[in-house]
C-alpha positions, -999 to 999 in steps of 0.1 A, spaced: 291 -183 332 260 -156 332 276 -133 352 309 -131 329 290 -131 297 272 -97 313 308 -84 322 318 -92 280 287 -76 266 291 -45 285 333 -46 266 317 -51 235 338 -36 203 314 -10 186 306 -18 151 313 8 125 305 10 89 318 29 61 285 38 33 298 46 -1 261 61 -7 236 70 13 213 96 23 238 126 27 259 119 -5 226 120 -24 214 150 -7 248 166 -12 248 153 -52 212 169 -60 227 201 -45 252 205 -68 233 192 -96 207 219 -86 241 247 -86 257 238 -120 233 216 -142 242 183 -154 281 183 -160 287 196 -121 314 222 -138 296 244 -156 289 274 -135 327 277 -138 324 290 -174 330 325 -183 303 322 -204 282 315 -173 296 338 -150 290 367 -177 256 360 -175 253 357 -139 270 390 -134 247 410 -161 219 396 -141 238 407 -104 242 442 -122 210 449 -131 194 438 -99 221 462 -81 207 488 -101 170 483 -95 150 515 -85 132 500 -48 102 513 -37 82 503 -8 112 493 15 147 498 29 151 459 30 160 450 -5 196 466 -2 214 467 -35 240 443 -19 207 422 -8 197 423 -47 226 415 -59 228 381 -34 194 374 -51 200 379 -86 231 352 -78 213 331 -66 183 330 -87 208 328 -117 226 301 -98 203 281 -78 167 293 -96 159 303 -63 165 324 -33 153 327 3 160 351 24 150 353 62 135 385 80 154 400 109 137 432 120 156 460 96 173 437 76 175 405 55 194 374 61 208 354 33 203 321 33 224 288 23 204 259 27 169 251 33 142 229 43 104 234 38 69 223 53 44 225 28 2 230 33 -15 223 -1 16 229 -22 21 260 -1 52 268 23 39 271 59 77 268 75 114 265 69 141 250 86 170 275 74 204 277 76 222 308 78 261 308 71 285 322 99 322 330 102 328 300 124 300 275 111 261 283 108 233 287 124 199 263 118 167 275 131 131 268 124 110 298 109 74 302 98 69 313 63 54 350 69 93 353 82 111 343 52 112 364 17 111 331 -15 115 334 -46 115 309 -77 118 307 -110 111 276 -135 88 259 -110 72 230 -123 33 217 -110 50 184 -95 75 210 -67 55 245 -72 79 254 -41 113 249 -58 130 266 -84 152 255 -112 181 276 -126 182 285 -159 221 267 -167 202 234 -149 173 234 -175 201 238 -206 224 212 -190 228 190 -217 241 222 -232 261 231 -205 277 197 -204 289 204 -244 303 234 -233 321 221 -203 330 195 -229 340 215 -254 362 237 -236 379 213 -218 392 194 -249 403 223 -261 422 232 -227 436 195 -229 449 199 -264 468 232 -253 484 216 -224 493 175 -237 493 185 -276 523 186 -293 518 220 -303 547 232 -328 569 198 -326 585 182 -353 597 148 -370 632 155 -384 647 128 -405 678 117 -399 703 90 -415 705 57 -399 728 60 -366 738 39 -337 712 41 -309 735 57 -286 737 85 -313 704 92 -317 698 92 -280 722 120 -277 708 138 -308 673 134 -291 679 150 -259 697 180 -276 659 189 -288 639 213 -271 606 225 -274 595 188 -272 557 186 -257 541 154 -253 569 130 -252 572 129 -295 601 113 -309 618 139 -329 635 119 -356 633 101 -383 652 70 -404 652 79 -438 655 43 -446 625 34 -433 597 20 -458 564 33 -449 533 41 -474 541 19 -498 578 28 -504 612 40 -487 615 77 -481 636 94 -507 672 103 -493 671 134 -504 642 140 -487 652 161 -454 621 180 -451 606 182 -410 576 166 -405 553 188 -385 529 169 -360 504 197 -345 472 183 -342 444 192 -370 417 194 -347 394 216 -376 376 186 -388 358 185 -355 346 220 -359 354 232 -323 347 268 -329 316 265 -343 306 242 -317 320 259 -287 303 294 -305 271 278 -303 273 261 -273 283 293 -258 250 312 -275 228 286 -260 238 293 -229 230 329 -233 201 325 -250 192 298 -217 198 332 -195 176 361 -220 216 373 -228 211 381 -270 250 363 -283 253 391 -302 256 410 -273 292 399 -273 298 396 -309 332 412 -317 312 435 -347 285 445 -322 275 480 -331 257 505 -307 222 494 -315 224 459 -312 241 465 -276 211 492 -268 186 466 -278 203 436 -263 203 453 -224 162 464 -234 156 424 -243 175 412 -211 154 440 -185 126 439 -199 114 403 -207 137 385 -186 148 401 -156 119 429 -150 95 400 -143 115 384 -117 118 414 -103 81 416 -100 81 382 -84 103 394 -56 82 422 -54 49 403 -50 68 381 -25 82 410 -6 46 430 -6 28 399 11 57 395 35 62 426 43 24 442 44 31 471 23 36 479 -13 72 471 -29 77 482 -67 111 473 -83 122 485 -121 152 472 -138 136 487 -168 149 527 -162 186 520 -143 188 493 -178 179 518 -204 204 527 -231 209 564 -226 209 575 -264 205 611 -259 197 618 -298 165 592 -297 154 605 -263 155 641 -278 137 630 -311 110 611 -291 108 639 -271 99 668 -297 76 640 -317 56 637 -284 52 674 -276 42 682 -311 18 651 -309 6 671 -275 6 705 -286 -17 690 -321 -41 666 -298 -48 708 -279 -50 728 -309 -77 695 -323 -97 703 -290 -94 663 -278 -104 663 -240 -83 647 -212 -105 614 -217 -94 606 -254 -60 618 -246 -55 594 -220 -72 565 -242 -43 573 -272 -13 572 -246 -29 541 -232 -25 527 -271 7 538 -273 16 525 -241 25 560 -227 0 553 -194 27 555 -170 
């Protein structure tokens, strides 16, 4: 009876088990909360994607010194991700930089010290172990509890981004299911068969609305008048829930969320507003995340890297440039004929922020 018993267990069905949740659909969950905020959807915007592709343009157009690695097609992938993701890592390979997907990291007092990476390939990808002198991070809205981990701008608004999604999608479902343009016509009582033929001799029908009416009906506290033949239209009124106000604001939060001014894309937006716009978004949002990656990119890489999105972002206005121009020679050619040495000449452009 042993023996055969040994030959069963050794026949043994396998268990398997099917886990609605575990440990990979959490993982895989947190990713895409990390990637589009709160709703899941809202990196599909347009509003989103506008601002994700001012922040790939200007990073495309950085001036790079220091380095042949940061490509402009390696600064656009990072000003994508940073947008997207709130951060970006990128592994050193000699001459270039690798890009990559997904990552893993070993801390040493809140510090990186190595990454297991995973770089995308045609037919799969490839995971390998790296130490962090190897691998280019950046982040951006790092809080003291994960200094090591970024958060993206559309993922700290996404209660806003989830009114947006919202917003837009009611109004795509109203579009589609609404019955956009039919009407009630009244018609005098009729057998059914009548007014089944009448019915299907309609068109434009949307949303399965009956498109008649018994005059003899009473309804509102009285029977309809027969003379009365007026159609009834039955497109919904959808003002009392203010859905351009709200999807306007909804949209400028988001911008605002990403240093994009909303008047940037206002339909009266004059040249000024537009010059001063692209100054706000280079110079207090993006140029200092340029100057993380250049921190990062110095320490990695052992020698100096400088990046500006300040000059390639400049409004050309070629009349301003000329009138700054002459009021700064004359201030010149006045601080020589005053005798002011190079000393006290360099102190005033220091004031006037003219030190570069």
């Amino acid at each position: 009876m042993g023996i055969m018993n040994l030959f069963r267990r050794g026949n043994a069905p396998v268990e398997t088990r099917a886990v609605a949740m575990g440990y990979t659909s959490d993982l895989i969950a947190a990713r895409a909360e990390w990637l589009a905020g709160g709703s899941g959807v809202g990196e599909l915007t347009a509003t989103v994607q506008s601002c994700v592709s001012l922040w790939e343009g200007a990073f495309a157009l950085a001036d790079v010194e220091g380095t042949r690695l940061l490509t402009r097609r390696n600064l656009a992938l990072f000003a994508r991700m940073m947008a997207l993701r709130g951060e970006s890592v990128f592994v050193i390979r000699g001459d270039r930089l690798l890009p990559v997907s997904d990552w893993d990291i070993k801390t040493r007092q809140g510090i990186p010290s190595a990454y297991r990476v995973s770089i995308s390939e045609v037919g799969g990808g490839l995971s390998e172990t790296v130490l962090a002198a190897e691998v280019i991070h950046c982040a951006i809205g790092s809080s003291a509890a994960a200094p090591w981990a970024g958060t993206s701008p559309l993922h700290r608004a996404s209660l806003t981004a989830e009114l947006l999604q919202e917003v837009e999608t009611a109004l795509r479902d109203v579009y589609r299911d609404g019955p956009i343009g039919s009407q009630i016509v009244p018609f005098p009582e009729a057998p059914e068969n009548d007014l089944s033929s009448l019915a299907r001799g309609f068109r434009g029908r949307r949303g399965k609305i009956l498109m008649r009416e018994s005059v003899n009906v009473a309804a509102a506290g009285g029977p309809a008048p027969a003379q009365d033949w007026r159609a009834s239209g039955v497109t919904p009124d959808i003002q009392g829930v203010m859905p351009r106000e709200t999807l306007t604001a909804a949209r400028g939060a988001i911008m605002a969320s990403y240093g994009v001014l909303p008047g940037l894309f206002a339909e009266n937006a004059q040249g000024p507003l537009v010059r001063e716009a692209q100054r706000h978004l280079a110079q207090i949002v993006l140029q200092p995340i340029a100057m993380l990656l250049a921190e990062e990119a110095t320490q990695k890489i052992g020698q100096a890297v400088k990046l500006d999105l300040v000059r390639p972002m400049q409004a050309f206005d070629a009349g301003g440039k000329a009138r700054a121009f002459a009021t700064m020679l004359s201030a010149l050619a006045e601080a020589k004929a005053a005798g002011l040495d190079a000393a006290a000449l360099k102190d005033a452009e220091n004031f006037i922020d003219w030190a570069d």
